[in-house]
C-alpha positions, -999 to 999 in steps of 0.1 A, spaced: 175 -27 283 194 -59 279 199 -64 241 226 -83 215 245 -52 205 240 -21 226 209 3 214 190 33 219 156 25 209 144 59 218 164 80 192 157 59 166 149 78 138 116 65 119 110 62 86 -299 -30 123 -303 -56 151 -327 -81 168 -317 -83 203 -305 -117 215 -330 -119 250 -332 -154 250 -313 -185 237 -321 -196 201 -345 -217 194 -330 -240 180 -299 -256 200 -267 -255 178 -243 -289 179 -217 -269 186 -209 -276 225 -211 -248 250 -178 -232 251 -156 -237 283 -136 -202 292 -102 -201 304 -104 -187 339 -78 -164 349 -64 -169 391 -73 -133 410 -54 -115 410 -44 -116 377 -23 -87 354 -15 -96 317 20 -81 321 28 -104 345 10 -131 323 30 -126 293 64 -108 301 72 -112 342 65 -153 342 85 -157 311 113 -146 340 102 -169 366 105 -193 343 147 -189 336 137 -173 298 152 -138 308 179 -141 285 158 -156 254 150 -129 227 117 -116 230 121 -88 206 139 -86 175 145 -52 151 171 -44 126 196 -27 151 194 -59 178 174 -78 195 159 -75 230 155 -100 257 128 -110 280 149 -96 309 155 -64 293 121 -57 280 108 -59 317 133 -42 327 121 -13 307 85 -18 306 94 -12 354 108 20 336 79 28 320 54 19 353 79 42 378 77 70 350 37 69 344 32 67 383 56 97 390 35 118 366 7 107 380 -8 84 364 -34 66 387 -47 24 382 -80 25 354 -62 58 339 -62 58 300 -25 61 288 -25 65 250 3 50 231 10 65 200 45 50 188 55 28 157 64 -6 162 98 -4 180 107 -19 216 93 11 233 56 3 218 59 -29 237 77 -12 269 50 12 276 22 -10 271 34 -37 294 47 -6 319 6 13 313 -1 -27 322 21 -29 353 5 3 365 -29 -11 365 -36 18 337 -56 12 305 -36 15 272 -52 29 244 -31 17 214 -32 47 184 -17 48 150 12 77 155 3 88 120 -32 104 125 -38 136 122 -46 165 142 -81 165 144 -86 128 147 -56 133 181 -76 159 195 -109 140 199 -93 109 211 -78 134 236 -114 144 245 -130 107 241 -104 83 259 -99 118 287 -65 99 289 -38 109 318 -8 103 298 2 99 258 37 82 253 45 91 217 80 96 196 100 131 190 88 126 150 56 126 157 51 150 192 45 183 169 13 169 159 5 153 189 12 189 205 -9 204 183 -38 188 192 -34 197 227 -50 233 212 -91 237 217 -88 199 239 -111 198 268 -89 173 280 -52 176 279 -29 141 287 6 146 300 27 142 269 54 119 274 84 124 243 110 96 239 131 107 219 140 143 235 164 148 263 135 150 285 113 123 277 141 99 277 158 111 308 125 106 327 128 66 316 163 62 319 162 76 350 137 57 366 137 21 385 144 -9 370 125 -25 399 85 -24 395 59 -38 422 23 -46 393 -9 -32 405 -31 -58 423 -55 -60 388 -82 -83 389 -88 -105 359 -122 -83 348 -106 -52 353 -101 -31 321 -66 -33 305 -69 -22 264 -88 -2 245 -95 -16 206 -111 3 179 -137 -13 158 -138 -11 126 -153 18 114 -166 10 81 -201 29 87 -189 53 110 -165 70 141 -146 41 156 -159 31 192 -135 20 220 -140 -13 229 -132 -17 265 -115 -49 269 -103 -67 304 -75 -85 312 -88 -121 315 -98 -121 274 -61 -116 262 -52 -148 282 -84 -160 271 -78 -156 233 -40 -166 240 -52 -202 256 -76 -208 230 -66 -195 197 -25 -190 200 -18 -220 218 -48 -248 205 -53 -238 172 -20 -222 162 3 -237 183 28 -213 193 62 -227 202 95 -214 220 107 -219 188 86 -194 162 90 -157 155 67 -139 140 63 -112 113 31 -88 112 18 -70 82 -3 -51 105 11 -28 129 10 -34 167 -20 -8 175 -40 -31 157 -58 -54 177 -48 -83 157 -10 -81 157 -9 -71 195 -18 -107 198 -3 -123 170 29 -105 168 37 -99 209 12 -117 233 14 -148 217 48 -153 209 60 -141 244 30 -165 262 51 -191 245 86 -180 251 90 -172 215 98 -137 198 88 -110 175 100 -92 148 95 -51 148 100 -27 119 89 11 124 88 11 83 57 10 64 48 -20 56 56 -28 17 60 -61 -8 93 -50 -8 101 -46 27 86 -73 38 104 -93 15 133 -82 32 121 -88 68 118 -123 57 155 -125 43 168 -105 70 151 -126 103 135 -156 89 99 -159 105 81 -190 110 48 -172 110 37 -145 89 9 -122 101 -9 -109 74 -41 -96 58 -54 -101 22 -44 -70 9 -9 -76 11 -18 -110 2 -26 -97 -28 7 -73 -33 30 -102 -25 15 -126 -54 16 -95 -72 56 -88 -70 74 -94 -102 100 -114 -82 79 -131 -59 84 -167 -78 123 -162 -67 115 -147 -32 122 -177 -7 93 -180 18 108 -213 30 112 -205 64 72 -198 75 55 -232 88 24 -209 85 8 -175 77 -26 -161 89 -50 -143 72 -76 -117 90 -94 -81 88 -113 -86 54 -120 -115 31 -102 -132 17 -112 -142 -21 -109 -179 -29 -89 -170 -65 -61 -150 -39 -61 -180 -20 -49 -201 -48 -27 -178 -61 -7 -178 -28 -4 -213 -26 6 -215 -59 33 -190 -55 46 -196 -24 34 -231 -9 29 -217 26 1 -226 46 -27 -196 46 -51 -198 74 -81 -177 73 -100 -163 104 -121 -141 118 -122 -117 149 -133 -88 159 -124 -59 186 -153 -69 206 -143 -109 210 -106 -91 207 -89 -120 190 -97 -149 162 -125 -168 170 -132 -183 137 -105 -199 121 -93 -227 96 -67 -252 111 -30 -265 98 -33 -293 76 -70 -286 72 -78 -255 52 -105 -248 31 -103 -221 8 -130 -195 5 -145 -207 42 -133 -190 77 -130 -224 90 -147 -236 124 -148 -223 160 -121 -216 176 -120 -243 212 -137 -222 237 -164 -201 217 -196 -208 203 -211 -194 170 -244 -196 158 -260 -179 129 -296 -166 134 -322 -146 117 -340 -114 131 -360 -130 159 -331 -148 168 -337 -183 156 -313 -205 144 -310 -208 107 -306 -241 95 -270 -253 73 -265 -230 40 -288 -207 53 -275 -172 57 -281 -154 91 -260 -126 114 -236 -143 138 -235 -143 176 -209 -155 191 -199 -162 229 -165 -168 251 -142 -158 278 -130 -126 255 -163 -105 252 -155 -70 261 -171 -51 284 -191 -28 259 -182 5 241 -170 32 256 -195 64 259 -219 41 237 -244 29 257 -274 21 233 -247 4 205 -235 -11 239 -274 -26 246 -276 -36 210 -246 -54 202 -239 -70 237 -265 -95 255 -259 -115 278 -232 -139 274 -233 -129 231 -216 -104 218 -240 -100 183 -222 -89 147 -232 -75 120 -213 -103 101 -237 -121 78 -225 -160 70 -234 -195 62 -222 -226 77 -221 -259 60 -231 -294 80 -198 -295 92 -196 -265 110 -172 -245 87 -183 -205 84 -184 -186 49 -187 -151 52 -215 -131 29 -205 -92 42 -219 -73 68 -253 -68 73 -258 -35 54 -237 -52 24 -258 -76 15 -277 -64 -16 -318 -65 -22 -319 -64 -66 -351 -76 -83 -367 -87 -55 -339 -107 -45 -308 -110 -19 -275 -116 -27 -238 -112 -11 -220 -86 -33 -189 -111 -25 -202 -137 -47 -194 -112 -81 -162 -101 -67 -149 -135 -64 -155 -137 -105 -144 -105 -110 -109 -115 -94 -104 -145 -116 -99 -124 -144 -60 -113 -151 -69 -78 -152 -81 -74 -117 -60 -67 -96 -82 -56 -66 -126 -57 -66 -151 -43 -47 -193 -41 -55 -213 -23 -31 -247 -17 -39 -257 21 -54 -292 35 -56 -303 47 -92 -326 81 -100 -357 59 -96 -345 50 -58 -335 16 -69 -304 -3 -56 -279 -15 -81 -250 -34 -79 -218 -16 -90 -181 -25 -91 -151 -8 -81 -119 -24 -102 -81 -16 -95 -69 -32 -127 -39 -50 -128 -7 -35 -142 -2 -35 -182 -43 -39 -185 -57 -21 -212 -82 5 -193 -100 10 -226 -108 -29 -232 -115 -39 -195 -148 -30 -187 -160 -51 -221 -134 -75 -212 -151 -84 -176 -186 -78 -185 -180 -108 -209 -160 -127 -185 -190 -123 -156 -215 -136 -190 -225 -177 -177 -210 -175 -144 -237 -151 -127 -266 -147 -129 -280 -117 -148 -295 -96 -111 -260 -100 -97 -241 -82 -129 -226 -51 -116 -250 -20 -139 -217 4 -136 -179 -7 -130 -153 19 -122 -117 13 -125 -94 34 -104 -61 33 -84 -66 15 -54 -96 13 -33 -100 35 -6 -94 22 29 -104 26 72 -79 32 95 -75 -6 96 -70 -17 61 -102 -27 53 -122 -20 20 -141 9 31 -174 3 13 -193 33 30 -170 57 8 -177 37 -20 -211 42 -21 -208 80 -9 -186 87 -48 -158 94 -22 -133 73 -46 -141 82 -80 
């Protein structure tokens, strides 16, 4: 692999739905979205990493770590390693190859070689356990697993009591790196065409097992055209810096599909992500984009030195994967002065498709469209709600996946047509900007009346003792629902005072139906594989 200084990456040692059957009555002002529409035949590793070649960028850095940086040149010459590996083992074109690395060169290697080989990646967080390896063995029925020597005893493990039993590919052992090393730098991609599947997300999981969401090639160039390139203008120039790691759906575009569709790069740390190391990411490589989601949002604002911690070098930083409270918002801007755009997307549409623009932000909304989809919000029979009105979202555009895998009555539910229909629950104002409420099943019926439980935890973050907020709604010995909030205070906040202390502070500013019956303070609010609040072990007494 051509890099700056000479490395070998492999030995690194690691630290309830109406169906959509029709079109909506009434016609949104929104105009129908034009798709990008990919040439046949079409591969996404050609589409991102071989044209940057073509076009004289092989010696431009494309990937940059703490022990060098790679170029476009030698990251496909490694991912061609990759493709002669998983075809000599085997692996045949629409095969699921499950990736289960950190974020180091090799992630991106082996997905663009599972690409070049017309295979299917299936991106996995190395760090899962056992159990949760052995049924993504059985569920995915992948040929192949490319995973790191730190990690292959678990990954072996799991391997016992599978009905279905990948090849395990090791980097990191004399083996598993001999069996790249040795192979050609010269790689002929599989004829793909631009619907066939390439990538396997995960959604989110919040109410139950993550589904694979079968997505083809044609929506990441689809996503890439319309978000990356109109909305956040990606340049030659930028290098990016994710909060989220790569098997995340969200920083495979953000932090290496768009920055390599433009010729830029992107900085990769196997580390877990921290205040404090990303601090030092920032120092050390100077992004001009930051990837990041409000949780660490909130850490960063948090960081006793974060009024000294130059952020000068970012033009921008995105926000995605959960809300992001208005009284966060303003905190970062008043800390750092950076640009926070907030978004939405989801594994089924892949990317961002909802999203706030440079120079025009508005806190506490998710912005507009992004160029090339169309959202409307409807009610149950799958009219149109009118502006201010709350009602589920549908959205359609050239990055719908195919459906779930093994799934098929969520697959009939949530995709019709053209629309791919959420659970998401939002307004939008007369000038087409979105505010999210919560999913469907968050939204909270009290007194005879509905309300999103977002609403209190806004005011519950203004206070200076919170730190983090949740409400979810819990149901009382009489079978009534009751709101109830779940409070990681801030530090040097007096746990005997606060409750009293936020009770008083919620007194005027909400009404007396929305005030939370019970608030619990704990540590830090339990999570899904993905970062996001999880709400369902909330309301199960899982974190208390």
């Amino acid at each position: 692999m051509s890099i700056d200084r000479t490395i070998n990456f492999s030995k690194i040692i690691l630290p309830g739905t109406a169906l959509l059957r029709s079109e909506p009555t009434r016609r949104s002002a929104v105009p129908t979205p034009m798709p990008f529409h990919p040439p046949h035949p079409f591969n996404i590793a050609d589409h991102f990493l071989d044209d940057r070649i073509r076009e004289g960028m092989g010696e431009r850095v494309a990937l940059r770590t703490r022990d060098g940086n790679v170029t476009y040149a030698g990251l496909q010459a490694r991912a061609n390693r990759f493709a002669n590996a998983l075809e000599e083992i085997g692996v045949r074109p629409e095969e699921r190859v499950l990736i289960g690395l950190p974020d180091v060169p090799d992630f991106a290697a082996s997905l663009f070689g599972t690409l070049k080989r017309g295979a299917v990646g299936v991106m996995v967080n190395c760090y899962l356990g056992e159990d949760r390896i052995r049924e993504l063995y059985d569920y995915t029925r992948a040929a192949a697993a490319v995973v790191h020597a730190d990690h292959a005893d678990t990954f072996t493990r799991a391997t016992r009591g599978a009905d279905h039993i990948p090849h395990l590919l090791v980097l990191g052992t004399d083996d598993g790196d001999a069996r790249i090393d040795n192979s050609s730098l010269h790689y002929v991609n599989y004829t793909s065409h631009s619907d066939d599947p390439a990538i396997w997300l995960f959604s989110g999981g919040t109410t139950g097992r993550p589904k694979g969401v079968v997505q083809s090639h044609a929506s990441f160039a689809n996503s890439t055209e319309c978000y990356a390139k109109q909305v956040i203008g990606y340049t030659a120039d930028d290098i990016t810096l994710s909060v989220p790691k790569l098997y995340f759906g969200y920083a495979t575009g953000s932090n290496l599909f768009f920055p390599l569709a433009a010729g830029g790069s992107a900085v990769l740390f196997p580390e877990r992500c921290t205040a404090d190391e990303l601090f030092a990411q920032i120092e050390r490589h100077r992004p001009t984009i930051l990837i990041n989601v409000p949780t660490m949002v909130n850490h960063l604002v948090s960081h006793p030195e974060a009024p000294t911690r130059d952020l000068g070098c970012l033009r921008l930083a995105t926000s995605a994967g959960e809300p992001l409270p208005v009284p966060l918002h303003h905190r970062w801007n008043e800390t750092f002065g950076v640009e926070l755009l907030d978004g939405l997307g989801t594994a089924e549409m892949w990317h961002v498709f909802i999203s706030n623009r440079p120079g025009r932000v508005r806190p506490g909304t998710l912005g507009t469209a992004v160029p090339g989809f169309e959202v409307r919000l409807c009610d149950d029979d799958g009219r149109e709600v009118a502006p201010g009105e709350v009602g589920r979202m549908r959205v359609r555009g050239g990055s719908r996946a195919h459906g779930y895998w093994q799934h098929p009555r969520a697959t009939r539910t949530a995709f019709a047509g053209e629309w791919y229909i959420s659970g998401d629950m939002m307004t939008r104002d007369r000038d087409g900007h979105f505010t999210y409420q919560g999913r469907d099943d968050d939204l909270l019926k009290v007194s005879g009346k509905w309300f999103s439980p977002r609403e209190a935890e806004e005011y519950l973050l203004e206070h200076p003792d919170v730190k983090e907020a949740a409400v979810v709604g819990m149901e009382t010995r009489d079978g009534l629902t009751v709101p109830a909030a779940f409070v990681v205070p801030s530090e040097g906040a007096g746990r005997g005072t606060v409750r009293a202390a936020l009770r008083a502070h919620l007194r005027g500013r909400l009404e007396s139906y929305k005030h939370p019956r019970e608030i619990h303070l704990l540590e830090d609010l339990p999570r899904t594989h993905l970062g996001k609040v999880d709400r369902g072990a909330l309301k199960r007494g899982d974190a208390r």
